[in-house]
C-alpha positions in Angstrom: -10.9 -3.2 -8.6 -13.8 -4.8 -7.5 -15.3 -3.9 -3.8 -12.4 -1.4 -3.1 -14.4 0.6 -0.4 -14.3 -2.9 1.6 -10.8 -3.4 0.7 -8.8 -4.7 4.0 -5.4 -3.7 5.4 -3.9 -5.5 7.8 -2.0 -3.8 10.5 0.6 -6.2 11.0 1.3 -5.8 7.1 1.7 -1.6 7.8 3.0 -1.5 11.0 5.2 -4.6 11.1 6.1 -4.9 7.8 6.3 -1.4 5.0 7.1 0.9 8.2 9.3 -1.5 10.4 13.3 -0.3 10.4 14.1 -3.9 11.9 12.1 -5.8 9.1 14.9 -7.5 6.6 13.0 -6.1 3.0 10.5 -3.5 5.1 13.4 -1.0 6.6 14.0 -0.3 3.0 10.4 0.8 2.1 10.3 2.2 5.8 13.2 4.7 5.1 11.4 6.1 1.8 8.5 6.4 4.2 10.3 7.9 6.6 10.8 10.8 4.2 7.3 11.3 3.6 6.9 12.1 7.5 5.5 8.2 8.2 6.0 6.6 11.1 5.7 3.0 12.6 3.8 4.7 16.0 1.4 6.4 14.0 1.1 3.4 11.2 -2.7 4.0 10.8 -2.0 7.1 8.9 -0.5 5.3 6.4 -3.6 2.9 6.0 -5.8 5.6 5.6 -3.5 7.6 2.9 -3.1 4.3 1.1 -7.3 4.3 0.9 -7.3 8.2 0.5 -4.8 8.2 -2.5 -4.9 4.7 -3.9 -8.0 3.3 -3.4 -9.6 5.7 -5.2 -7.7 5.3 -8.4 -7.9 2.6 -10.9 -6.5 -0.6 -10.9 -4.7 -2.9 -13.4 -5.5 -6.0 -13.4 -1.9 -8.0 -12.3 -2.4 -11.5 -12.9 -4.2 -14.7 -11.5 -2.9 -16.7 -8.4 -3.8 -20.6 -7.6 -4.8 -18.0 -4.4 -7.0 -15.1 -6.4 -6.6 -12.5 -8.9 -4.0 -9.7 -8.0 -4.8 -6.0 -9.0 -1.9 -3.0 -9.1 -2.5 0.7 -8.3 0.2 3.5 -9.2 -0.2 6.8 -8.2 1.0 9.5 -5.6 0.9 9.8 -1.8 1.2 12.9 0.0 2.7 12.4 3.2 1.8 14.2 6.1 4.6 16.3 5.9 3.4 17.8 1.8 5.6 15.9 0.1 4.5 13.5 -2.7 5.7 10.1 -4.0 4.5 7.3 -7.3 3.7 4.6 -5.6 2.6 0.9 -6.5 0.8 -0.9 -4.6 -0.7 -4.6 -5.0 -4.0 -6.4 -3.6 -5.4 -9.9 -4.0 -8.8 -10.9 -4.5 -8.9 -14.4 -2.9 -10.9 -17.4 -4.6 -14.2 -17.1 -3.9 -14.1 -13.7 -1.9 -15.0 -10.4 -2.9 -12.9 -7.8 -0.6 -9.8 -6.7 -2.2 -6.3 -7.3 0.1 -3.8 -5.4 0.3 -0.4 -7.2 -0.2 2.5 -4.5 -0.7 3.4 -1.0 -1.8 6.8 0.5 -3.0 8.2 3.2 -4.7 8.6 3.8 -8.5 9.2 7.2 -8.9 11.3 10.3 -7.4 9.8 12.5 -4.5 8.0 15.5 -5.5 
């Protein structure tokens, strides 16, 4: 994916969103989280696993938007407390930018 070390993360999408147990789709992706030892209070460590692990790894590319071209990752995450789920996430690279975005992640494998 092109750019990935500037690739942004928005807190709102983390915090409020993959890791809220109130969200109406997020309290599902919270609760596999929630096995991994995530939690909404400490939401950044998430971001940074999601760079640590995916970021890192190659990306397919997932299609063109009238907003930008989309990009997948699939790999592991190791939570903080050792145990280790597959992963997908997706990013967008919007029209004339360069910094990829990040849009979701969910599971697609067992734990570990």
């Amino acid at each position: 994916m092109p750019n990935h070390e500037n690739a942004y993360i928005e807190a709102a999408k983390i915090r409020d969103y993959v890791l809220s147990s109130s969200h109406q789709v997020g309290r599902f992706k919270a609760a596999v989280f929630k096995v991994l030892g995530y939690s909404q209070d400490e939401w950044e460590r998430l971001a940074e696993d999601i760079r640590l692990y995916h970021l890192n790894m190659d990306a397919e590319p997932a299609g063109d938007t009238r907003y930008g071209r989309k990009y997948s990752i699939v790999g592991e995450i190791k939570g903080p407390n050792g145990k280790t789920m597959l992963f997908k996430s997706l990013w967008i690279v919007l029209a004339g930018d360069d910094v990829p975005r990040f849009i979701t992640i969910y599971p697609v494998g067992g734990d570990r």
